[in-house]
N, C-alpha and C positions, 0 to 999 in steps of 0.2 A: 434522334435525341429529343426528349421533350423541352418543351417551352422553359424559358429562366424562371417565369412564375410558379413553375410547378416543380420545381427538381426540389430535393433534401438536401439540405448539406448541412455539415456536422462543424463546430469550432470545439476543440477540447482542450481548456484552459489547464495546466497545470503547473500548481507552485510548490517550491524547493523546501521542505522544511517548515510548513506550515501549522500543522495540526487544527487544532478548532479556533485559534486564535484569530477571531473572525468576530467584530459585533453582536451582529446576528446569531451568533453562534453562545450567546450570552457572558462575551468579554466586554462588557462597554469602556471601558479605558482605552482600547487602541480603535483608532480611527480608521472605517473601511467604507465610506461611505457609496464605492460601486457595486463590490458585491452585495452590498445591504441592499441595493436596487435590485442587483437583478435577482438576489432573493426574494424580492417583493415582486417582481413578475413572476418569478421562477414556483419551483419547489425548492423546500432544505430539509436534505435527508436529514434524522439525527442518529440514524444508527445503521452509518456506513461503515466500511471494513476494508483495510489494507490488509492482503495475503503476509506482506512480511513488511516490515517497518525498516530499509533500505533503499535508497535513491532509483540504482539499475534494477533489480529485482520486481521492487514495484510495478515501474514503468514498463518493464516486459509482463506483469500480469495484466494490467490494463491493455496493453498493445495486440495481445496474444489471449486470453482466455483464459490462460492455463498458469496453477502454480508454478512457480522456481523450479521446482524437483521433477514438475513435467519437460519444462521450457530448457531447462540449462542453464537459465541465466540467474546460478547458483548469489554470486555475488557483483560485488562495483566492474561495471565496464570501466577499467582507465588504464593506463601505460605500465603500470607492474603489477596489475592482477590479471588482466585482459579475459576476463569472464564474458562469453558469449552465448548465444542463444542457438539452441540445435540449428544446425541448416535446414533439417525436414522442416521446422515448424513455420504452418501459419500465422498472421498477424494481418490485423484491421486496416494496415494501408497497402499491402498485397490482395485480400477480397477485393477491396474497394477500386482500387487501380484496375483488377482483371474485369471491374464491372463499368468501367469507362468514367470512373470520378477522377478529378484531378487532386493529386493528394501530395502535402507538403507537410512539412516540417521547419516552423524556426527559434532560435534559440537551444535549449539546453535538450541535447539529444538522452545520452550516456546508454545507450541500450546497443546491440550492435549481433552480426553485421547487417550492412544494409542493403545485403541483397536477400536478407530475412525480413526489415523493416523498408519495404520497398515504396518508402516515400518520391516521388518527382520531383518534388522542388524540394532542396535539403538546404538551409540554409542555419549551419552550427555557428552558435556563440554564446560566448559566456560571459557575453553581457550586461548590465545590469542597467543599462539606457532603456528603459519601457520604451520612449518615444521612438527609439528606433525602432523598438518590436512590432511595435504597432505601425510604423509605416511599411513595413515589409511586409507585415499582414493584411495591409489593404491594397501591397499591390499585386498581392498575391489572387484576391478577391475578383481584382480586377482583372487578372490574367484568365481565369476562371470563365468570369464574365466574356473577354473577348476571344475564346476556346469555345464557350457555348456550352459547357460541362459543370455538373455535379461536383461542389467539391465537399472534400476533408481536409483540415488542414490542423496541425496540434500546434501549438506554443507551449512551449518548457520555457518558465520564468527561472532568473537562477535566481532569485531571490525566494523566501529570504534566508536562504543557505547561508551558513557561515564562510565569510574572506579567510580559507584556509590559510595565506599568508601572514595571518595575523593572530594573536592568540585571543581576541575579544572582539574583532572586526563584524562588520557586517556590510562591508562595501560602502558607506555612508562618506567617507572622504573624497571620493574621487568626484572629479564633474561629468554630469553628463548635459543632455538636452537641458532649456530652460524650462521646458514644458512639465521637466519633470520634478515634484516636491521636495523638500526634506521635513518631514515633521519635526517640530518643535515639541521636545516631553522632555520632563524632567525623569529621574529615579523614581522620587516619591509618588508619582503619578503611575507607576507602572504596576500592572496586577502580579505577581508571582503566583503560579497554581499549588494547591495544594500535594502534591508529588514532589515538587523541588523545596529547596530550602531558601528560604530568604535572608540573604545575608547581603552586603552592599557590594561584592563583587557581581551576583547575581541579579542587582538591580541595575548596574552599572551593565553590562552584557545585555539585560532588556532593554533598557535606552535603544541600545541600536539595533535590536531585532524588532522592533515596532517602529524604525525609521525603515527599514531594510519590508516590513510587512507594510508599512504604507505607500512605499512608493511601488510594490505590488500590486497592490489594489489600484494604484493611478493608471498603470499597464493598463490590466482587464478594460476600466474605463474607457481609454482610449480606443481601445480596440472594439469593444460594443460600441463606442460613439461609430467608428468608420463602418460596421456592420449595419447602421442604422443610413450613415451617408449613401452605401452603395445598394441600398434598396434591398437589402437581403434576411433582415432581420423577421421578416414572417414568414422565410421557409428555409431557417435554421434551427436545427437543435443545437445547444450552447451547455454542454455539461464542463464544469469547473469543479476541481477538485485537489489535493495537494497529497502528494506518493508518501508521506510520513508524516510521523510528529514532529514536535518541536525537536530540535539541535540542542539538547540537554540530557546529559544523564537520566534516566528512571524514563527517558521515552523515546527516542529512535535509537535503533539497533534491537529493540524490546518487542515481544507483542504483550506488553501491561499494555492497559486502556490506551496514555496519553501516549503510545507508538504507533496503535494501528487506528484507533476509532476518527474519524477525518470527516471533512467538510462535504457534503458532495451536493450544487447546487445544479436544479436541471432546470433549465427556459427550454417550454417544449410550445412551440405556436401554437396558438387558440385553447391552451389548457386555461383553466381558472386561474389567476394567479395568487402571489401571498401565499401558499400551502407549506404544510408541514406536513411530512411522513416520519410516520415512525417506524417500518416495516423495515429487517432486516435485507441491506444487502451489501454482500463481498464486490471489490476491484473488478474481479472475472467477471458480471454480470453485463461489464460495460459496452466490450464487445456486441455482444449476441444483441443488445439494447440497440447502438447503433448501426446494426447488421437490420433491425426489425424497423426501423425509421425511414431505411433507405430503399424498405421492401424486398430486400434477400432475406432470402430462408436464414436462420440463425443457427443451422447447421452446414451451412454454407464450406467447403474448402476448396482450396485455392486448387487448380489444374496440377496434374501428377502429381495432388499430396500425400503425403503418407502422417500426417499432424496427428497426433493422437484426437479421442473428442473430446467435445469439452464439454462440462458438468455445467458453466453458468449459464442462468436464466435472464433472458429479457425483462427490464422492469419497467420496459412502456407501458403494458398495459395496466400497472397499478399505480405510475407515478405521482396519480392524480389523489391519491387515495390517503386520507387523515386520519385513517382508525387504525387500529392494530390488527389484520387477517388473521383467518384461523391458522395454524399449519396446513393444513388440509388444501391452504387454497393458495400459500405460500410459504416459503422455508424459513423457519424462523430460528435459524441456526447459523452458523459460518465456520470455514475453517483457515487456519493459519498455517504458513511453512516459509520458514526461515532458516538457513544454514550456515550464508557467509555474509560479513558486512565488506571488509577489506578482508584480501587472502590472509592475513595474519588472526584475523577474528574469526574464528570458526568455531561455531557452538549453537550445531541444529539443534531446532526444537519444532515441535509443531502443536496446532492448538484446537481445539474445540471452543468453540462461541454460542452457547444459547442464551433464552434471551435473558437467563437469569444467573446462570454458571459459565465458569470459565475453566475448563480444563488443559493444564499443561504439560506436555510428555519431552522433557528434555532429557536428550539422547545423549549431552558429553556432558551431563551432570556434575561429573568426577573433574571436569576444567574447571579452572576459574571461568566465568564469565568475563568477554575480551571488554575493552574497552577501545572504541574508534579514536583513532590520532584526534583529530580534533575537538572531541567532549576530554580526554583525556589532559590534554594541554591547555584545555578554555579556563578563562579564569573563575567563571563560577564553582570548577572542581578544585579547583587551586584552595578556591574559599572550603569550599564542605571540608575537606580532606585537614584542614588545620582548623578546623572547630573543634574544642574540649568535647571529649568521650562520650558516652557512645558516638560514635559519628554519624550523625544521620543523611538520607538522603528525602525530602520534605519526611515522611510517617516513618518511611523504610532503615532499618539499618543499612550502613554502609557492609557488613560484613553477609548481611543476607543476601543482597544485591550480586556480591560476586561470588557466594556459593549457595546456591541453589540445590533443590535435592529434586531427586528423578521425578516428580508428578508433585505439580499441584491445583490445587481447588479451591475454585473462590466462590461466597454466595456477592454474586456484583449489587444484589441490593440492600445489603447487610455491610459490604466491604466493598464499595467501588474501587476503594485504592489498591486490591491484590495483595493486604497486609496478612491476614489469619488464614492458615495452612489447612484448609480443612481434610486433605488428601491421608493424613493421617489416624485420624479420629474415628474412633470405629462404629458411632452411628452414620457415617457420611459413607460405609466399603460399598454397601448396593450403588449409590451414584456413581462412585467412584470408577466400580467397574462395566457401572451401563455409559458413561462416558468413554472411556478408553476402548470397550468393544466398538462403538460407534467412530471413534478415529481411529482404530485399528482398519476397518474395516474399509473406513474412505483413500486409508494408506493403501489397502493392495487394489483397491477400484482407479486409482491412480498411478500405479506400481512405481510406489517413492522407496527408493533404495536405503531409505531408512528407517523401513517397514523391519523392526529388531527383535528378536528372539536370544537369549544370552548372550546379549549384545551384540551379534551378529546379524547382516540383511540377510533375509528370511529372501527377498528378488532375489541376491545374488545366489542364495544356495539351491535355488532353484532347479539348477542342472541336475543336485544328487540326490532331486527325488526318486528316480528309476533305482534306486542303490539303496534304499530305504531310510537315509539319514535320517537319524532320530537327534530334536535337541531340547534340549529341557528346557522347560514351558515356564521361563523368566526375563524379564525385562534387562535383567543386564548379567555379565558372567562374575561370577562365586567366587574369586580367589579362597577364600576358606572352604569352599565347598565344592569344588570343579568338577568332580565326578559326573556319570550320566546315569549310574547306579543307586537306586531308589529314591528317584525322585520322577517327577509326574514329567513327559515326554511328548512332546509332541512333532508331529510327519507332515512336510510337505506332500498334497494330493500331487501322483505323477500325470495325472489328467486334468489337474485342472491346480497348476502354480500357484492361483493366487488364494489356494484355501490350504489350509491345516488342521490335521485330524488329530486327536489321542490316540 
């Protein structure tokens, strides 16, 4: 084993519900004043990427490498959806354990099982006491230390996730440690973004998600102040970041901007500090990132695996980096998949991200779009929903919001908010269809079973290529039109599944 001075070890901050509501992140109304530090050591991605805007989901792309639709871990790990992750699949504290790190986990897990997330020290709770978090996290440090091992260890904050028990909550009544804050804000004090609407139920709701986001931030604090006591703070990497957007209507359960676009702060020892990057990068990235820190290969798999591979790239080596790269020399793209939030919410989509357009290919178009128990019940929906007509949600109507149509296209720097359709418009059909061939194409390089052809998986029909099934070459099926007779057809190859021929 090498020396304490010389080992990696990895802390990966993650909070509940977050999005960019972050200082730094240019909110200045709510108060974060640790991650503003350790932004100021660190870097601050601006244009990071949640695969899907879901608590379990997320957190299994970050854990794992791999999209939902690779992984399994479709929707919410909890007690009446019980949504899991394949048993083949690898995950970042299964490497790391088989390479002799000590690797824990405490506070808010939700990803499962956990002989897939094969953390050593597992210590769940769904606590909202930072101080406690933080003590368990330095004794964890310290276990480490007197093991003489490498470690990894995550923290899941469950703030500032909504007190499902409550219909406006945000944990802020109950006691915890004294060490821990309560901020003092008023309503009028509080920023409402432009996506949501402002009305006083939703100001009233923000009161206590910037108490619930500050004593967040007290957390991280603590837990960098004991990284800094137990001597280990200059051969840590320290990546923070939060698995969604805010707990609001128009942004988690969504991949629009305020679901997936997220904070992602990296303290990498001895880099320059203060940075800003602007270079695109996906959740999946994070892995293979922390696979290349620790000095394993970042195609690394775990003994007898059969884990699919994984597509993301390490971004050590450009963390440092404040310009914009070429593509050529980095991906300046990303992609999204999403399919269940709670079993009852089900309404894949999946997405394309460049750095200027946003393409969306939603699959159960024909649903309503669902709505999560707890945006549905919160009372800032309470508010929009009894506002005089049109109903808005901040730009968006409320009637657009829950019927959607199969594909759309946004220019993000003409329309950051995902308002004007451009998927229709018939100078936009060339992008339109060099988008969708390029997510078509990353759907069978991933063989996501909602890779569609007349609304059918094109994976699942796989078998009856040898049989020559022909199916018409449309994104969803024709009830006025069902036939398969003159209209343009397309074949599964029998040698190679994941192409199709005319």
């Amino acid at each position: 084993m090498t020396s304490l001075s010389s080992e990696k070890n990895i802390l990966l901050l993650i909070a509940d519900d977050l999005g960019k509501y972050v200082e730094c992140y240019g909110c200045p109304s709510i108060k974060t004043p640790h991650l503003d530090r350790l932004a100021f050591q660190g870097v601050r991605f601006t244009s990071a990427f949640a695969s899907t805007a879901s608590c379990s989901g997320s957190r299994s792309t970050i854990y794992t490498g791999l999209h939902t639709h690779e992984n399994g871990q479709y929707g919410l790990r909890m007690h009446r959806t019980h949504f899991q992750t394949f048993e083949h699949i690898d995950s970042l504290p299964k490497l790391l354990r088989e390479r002799g790190y000590l690797t824990g986990i405490i506070g808010k897990i939700h990803v499962g099982p956990l002989n897939v997330y094969d953390w050593e020290v597992v210590e769940e709770s769904e606590t909202r006491d930072v101080a406690w978090v933080a003590d368990r996290g330095e004794s964890f440090v310290q276990q480490a230390r007197s093991e003489r091992k490498p470690w990894y260890l995550t923290v899941g904050f469950v703030d500032p996730h909504r007190d499902v028990t409550t219909r406006g909550g945000f944990g802020n009544q109950k006691n915890y440690d004294k060490r821990v804050p309560l901020l003092d804000v008023r309503p009028e004090a509080v920023e409402i973004p432009s996506w949501l609407s402002d009305l006083p139920e939703t100001r009233k709701e923000f009161v206590e998600y910037y108490q619930a986001i500050h004593r967040m931030d007290a957390g991280v604090g603590m837990i960098l102040d004991a990284l800094e006591r137990q001597g280990m703070a200059e051969n840590t990497l320290v990546i923070f970041t939060s698995d969604n957007g805010p707990p609001f209507v128009n942004s988690k359960t969504t991949l629009y901007e305020a679901g997936m676009n997220l904070p992602l702060i990296v303290r990498r020892p001895g880099l320059q500090p203060g940075l800003e990057n602007p270079n695109m990068v996906s959740f999946i990235d994070i892995l293979p990132t922390c696979l290349e820190w620790t000095g394993t290969d970042t195609t690394a798999r775990a003994q007898n695996s059969s884990s699919p591979p994984r597509l993301g790239r390490s971004f050590l080596s450009i963390v440092g980096e404040t310009t914009l790269l070429d593509a050529s020399k980095w991906q300046q793209h990303i992609f999204g998949s999403h399919t269940f939030h709670e079993l009852q919410n089900y309404w894949p989509t999946r997405v394309l991200r460049t750095r200027k357009y946003k393409y969306h290919r939603n699959l159960a178009w024909r649903l309503d779009f669902p709505f999560a128990a707890d945006l549905y019940a919160s009372l800032t929906f309470e508010g929009i929903r009894n506002t005089d007509g049109p109903v808005m949600i901040g730009g968006r109507q409320l009637k657009d919001y829950i019927f959607r149509p199969a594909e759309e296209l946004y220019d993000l720097d003409e329309d950051p908010q995902e308002l004007h359709n451009l998927a229709t418009e018939p100078q936009h059909r060339d992008l339109l269809l060099e988008l969708r061939t390029k997510l078509e194409d990353w759907q069978r390089q991933t063989k996501d079973l909602w890779w569609n052809r007349d609304g059918v998986s094109l994976t699942m029909l796989a078998r009856y290529a040898k049989d020559g099934l022909a199916i018409p070459d449309r994104l969803d099926f024709d009830v006025e039109n069902p036939s398969t007779r003159g209209v343009r057809l397309v074949q599964l190859d029998p040698e190679d599944h994941s192409r199709v021929k005319s």
